[in-house]
Chimera marker file (.cmm) of the C-alpha trace (Angstrom):
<marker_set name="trace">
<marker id="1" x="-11.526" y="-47.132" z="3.383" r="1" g="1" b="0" radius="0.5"/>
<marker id="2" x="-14.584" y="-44.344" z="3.639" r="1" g="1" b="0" radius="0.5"/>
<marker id="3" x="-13.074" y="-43.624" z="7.291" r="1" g="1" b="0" radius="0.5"/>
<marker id="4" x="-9.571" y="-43.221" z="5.658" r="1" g="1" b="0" radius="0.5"/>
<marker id="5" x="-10.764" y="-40.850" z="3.243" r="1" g="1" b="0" radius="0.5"/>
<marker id="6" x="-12.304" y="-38.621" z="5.627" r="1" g="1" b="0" radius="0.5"/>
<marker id="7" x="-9.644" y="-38.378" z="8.154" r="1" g="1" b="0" radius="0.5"/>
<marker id="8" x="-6.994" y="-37.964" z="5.328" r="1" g="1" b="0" radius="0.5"/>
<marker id="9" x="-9.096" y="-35.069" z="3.664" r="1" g="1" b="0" radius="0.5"/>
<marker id="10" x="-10.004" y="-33.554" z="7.093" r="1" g="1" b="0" radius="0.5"/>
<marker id="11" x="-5.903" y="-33.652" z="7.997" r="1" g="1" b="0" radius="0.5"/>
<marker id="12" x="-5.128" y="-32.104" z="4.806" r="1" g="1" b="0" radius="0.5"/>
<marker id="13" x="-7.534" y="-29.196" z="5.182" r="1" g="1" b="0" radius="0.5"/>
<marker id="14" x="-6.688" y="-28.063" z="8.630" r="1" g="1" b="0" radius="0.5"/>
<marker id="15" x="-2.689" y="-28.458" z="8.316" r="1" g="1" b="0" radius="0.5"/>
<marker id="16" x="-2.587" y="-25.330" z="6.449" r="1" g="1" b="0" radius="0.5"/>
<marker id="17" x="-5.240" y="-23.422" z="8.786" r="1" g="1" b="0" radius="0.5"/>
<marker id="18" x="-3.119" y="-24.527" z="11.861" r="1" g="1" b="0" radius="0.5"/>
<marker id="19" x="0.282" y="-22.689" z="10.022" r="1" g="1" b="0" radius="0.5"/>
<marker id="20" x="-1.546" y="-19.929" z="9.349" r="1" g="1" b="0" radius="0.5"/>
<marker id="21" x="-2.687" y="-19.587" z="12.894" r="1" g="1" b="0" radius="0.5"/>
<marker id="22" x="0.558" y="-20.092" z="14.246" r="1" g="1" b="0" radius="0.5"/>
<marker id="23" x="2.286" y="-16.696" z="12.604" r="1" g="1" b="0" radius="0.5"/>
<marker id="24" x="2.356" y="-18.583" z="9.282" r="1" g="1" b="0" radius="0.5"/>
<marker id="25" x="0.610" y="-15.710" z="7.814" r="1" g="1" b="0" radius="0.5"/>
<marker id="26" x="3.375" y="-13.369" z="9.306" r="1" g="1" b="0" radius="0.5"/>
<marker id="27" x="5.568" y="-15.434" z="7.473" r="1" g="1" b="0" radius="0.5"/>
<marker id="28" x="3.642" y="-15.556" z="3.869" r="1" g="1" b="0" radius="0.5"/>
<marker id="29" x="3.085" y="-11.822" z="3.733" r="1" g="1" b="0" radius="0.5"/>
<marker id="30" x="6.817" y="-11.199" z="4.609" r="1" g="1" b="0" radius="0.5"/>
<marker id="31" x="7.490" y="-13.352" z="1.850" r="1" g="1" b="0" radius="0.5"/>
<marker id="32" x="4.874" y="-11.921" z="-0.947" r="1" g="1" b="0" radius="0.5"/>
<marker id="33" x="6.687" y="-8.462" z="-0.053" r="1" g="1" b="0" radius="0.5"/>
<marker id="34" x="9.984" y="-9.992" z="-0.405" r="1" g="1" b="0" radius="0.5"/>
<marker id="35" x="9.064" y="-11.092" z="-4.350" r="1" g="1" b="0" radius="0.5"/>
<marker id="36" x="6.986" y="-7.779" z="-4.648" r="1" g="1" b="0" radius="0.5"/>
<marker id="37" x="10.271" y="-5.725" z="-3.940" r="1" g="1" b="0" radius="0.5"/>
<marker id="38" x="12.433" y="-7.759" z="-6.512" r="1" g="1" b="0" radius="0.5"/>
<marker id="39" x="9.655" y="-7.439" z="-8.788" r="1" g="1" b="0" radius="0.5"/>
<marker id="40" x="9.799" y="-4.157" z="-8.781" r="1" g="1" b="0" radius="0.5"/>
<marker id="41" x="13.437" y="-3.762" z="-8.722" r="1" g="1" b="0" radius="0.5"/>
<marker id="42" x="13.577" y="-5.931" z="-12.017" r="1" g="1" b="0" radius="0.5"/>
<marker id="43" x="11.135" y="-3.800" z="-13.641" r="1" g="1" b="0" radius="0.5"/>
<marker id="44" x="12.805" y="-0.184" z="-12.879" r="1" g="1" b="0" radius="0.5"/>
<marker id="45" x="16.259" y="-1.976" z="-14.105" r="1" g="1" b="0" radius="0.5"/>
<marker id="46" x="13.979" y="-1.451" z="-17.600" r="1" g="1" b="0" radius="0.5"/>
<marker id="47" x="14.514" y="1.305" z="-20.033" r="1" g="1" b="0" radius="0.5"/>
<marker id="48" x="10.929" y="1.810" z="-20.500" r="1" g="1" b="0" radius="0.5"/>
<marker id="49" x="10.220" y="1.627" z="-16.981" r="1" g="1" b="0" radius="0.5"/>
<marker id="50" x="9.981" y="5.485" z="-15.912" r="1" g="1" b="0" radius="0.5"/>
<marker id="51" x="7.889" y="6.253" z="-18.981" r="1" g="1" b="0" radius="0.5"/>
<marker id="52" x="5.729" y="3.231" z="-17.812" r="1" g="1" b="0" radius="0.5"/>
<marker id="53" x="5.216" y="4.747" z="-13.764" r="1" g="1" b="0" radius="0.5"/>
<marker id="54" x="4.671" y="8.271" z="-15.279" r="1" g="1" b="0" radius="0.5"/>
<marker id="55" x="1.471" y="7.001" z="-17.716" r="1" g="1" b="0" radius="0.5"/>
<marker id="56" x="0.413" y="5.568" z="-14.676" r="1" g="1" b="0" radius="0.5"/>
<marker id="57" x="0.699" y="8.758" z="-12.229" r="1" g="1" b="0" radius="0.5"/>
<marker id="58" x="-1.011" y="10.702" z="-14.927" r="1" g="1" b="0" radius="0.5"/>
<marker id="59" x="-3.881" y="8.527" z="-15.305" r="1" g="1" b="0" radius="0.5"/>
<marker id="60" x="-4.261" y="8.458" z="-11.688" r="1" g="1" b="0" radius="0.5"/>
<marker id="61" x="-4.293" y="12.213" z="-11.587" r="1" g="1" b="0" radius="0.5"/>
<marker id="62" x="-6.743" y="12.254" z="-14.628" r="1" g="1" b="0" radius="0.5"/>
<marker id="63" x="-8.798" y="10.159" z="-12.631" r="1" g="1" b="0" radius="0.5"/>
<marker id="64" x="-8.801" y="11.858" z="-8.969" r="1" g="1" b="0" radius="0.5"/>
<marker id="65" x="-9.103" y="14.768" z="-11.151" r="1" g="1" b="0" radius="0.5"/>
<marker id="66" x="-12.369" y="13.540" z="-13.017" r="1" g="1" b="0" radius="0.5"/>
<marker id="67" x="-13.743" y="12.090" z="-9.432" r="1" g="1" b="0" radius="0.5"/>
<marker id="68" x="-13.311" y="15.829" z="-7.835" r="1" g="1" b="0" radius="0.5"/>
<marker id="69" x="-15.143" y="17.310" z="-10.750" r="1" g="1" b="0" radius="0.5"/>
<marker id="70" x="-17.999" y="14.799" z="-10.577" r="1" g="1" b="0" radius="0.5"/>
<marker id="71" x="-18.089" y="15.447" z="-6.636" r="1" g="1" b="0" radius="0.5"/>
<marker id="72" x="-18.570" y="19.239" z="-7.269" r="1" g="1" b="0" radius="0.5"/>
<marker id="73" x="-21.331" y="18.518" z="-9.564" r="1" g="1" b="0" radius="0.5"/>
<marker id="74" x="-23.081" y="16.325" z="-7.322" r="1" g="1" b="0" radius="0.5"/>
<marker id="75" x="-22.493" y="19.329" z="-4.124" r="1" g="1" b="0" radius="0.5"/>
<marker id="76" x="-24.046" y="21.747" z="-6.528" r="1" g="1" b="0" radius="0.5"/>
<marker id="77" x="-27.263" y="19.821" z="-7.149" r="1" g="1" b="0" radius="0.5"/>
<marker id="78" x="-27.740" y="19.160" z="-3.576" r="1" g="1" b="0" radius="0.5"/>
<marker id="79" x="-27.649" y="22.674" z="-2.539" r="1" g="1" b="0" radius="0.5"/>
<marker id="80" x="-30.165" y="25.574" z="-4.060" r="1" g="1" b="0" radius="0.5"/>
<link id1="1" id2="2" r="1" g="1" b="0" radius="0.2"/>
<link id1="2" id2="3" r="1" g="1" b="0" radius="0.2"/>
<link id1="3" id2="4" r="1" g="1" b="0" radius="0.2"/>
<link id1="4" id2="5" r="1" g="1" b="0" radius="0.2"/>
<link id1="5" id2="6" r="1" g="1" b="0" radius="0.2"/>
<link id1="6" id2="7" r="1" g="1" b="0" radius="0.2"/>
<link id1="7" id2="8" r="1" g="1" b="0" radius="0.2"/>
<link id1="8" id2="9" r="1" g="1" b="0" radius="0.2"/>
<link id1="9" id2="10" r="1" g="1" b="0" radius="0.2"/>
<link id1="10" id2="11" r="1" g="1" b="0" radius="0.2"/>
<link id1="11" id2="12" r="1" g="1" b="0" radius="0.2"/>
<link id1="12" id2="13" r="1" g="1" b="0" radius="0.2"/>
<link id1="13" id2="14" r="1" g="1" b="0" radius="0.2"/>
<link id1="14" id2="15" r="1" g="1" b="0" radius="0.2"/>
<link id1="15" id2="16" r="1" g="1" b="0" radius="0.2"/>
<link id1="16" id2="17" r="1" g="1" b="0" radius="0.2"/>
<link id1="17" id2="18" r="1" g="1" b="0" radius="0.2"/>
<link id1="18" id2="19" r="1" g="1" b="0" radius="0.2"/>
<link id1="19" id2="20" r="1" g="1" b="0" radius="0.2"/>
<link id1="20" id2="21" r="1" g="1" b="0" radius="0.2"/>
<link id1="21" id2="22" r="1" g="1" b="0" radius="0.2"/>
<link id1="22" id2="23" r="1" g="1" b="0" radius="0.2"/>
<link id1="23" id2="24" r="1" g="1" b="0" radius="0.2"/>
<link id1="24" id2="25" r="1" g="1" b="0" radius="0.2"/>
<link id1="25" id2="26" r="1" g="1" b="0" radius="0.2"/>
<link id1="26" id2="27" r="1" g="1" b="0" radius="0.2"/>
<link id1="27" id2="28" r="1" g="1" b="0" radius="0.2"/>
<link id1="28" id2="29" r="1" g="1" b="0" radius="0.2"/>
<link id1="29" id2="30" r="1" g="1" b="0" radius="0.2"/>
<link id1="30" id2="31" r="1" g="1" b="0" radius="0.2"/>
<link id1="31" id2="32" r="1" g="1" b="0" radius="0.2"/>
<link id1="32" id2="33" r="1" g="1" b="0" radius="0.2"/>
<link id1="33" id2="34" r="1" g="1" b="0" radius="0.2"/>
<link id1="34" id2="35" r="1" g="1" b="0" radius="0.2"/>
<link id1="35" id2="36" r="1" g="1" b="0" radius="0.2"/>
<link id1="36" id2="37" r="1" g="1" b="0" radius="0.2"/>
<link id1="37" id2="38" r="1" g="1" b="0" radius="0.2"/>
<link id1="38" id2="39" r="1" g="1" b="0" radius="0.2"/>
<link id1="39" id2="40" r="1" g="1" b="0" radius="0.2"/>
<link id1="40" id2="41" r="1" g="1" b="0" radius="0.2"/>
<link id1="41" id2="42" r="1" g="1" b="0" radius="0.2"/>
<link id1="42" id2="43" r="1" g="1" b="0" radius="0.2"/>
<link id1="43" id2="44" r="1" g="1" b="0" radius="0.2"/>
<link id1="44" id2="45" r="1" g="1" b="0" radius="0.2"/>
<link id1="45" id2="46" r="1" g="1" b="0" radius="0.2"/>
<link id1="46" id2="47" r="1" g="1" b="0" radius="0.2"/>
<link id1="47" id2="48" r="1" g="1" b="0" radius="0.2"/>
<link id1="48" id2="49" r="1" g="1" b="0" radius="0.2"/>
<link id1="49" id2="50" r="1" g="1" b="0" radius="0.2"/>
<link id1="50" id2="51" r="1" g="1" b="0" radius="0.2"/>
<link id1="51" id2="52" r="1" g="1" b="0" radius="0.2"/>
<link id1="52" id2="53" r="1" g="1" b="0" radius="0.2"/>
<link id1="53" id2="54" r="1" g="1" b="0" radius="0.2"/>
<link id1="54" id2="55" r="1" g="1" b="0" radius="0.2"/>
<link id1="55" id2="56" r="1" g="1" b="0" radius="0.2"/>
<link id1="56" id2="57" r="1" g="1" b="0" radius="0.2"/>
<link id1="57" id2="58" r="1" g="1" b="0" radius="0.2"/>
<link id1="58" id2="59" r="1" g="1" b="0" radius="0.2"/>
<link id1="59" id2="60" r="1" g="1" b="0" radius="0.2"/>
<link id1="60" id2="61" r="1" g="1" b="0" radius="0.2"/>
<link id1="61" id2="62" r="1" g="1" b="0" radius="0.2"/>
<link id1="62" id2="63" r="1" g="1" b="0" radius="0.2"/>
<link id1="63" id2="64" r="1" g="1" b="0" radius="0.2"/>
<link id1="64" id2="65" r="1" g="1" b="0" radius="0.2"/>
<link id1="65" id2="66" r="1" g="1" b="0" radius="0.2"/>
<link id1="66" id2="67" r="1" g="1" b="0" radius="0.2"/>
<link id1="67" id2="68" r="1" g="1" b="0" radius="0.2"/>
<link id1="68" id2="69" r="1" g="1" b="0" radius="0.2"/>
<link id1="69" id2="70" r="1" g="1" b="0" radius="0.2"/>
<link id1="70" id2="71" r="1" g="1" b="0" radius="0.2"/>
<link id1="71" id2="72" r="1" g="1" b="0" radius="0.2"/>
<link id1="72" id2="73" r="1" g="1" b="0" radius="0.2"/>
<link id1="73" id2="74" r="1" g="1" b="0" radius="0.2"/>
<link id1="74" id2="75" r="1" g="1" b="0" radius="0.2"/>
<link id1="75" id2="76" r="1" g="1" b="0" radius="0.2"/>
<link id1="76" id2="77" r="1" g="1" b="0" radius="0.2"/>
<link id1="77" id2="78" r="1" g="1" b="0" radius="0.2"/>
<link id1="78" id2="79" r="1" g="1" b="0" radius="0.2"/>
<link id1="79" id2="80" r="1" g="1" b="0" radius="0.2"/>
</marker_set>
């Protein structure tokens, strides 16, 4: 039964390393893009949508713009 065990657990671990090394991956990440497209598409069908994308551009800016003004302050101490 102990033999049995093992060879079913080691079966069930490498069946899914042999898809994936076979262009199962190929497959899975064309798929995750697939459902991260109609994601998407459902959620700019909302009405809040655009207001949603814009808060997040802005806080992006506010951020690379906060990360540029930390990097000048760190130039400025280097140099004399």
């Amino acid at each position: 039964m102990k033999l049995f065990i093992v060879f079913l657990s080691f079966t069930l671990l490498s069946v899914p390393v042999t898809a994936l090394a076979e262009g199962g991956s190929n497959r899975v990440i064309a798929r995750a893009q697939a459902q991260r497209d109609e994601s998407m598409a459902r959620f700019l069908e909302r009405q809040d949508a655009k207001a949603i994308v814009s808060a997040q551009q802005a806080a992006k800016a506010r951020l690379a713009a906060r990360i540029a003004g930390s990097a000048a302050i760190e130039r400025s101490v280097d140099q004399p």
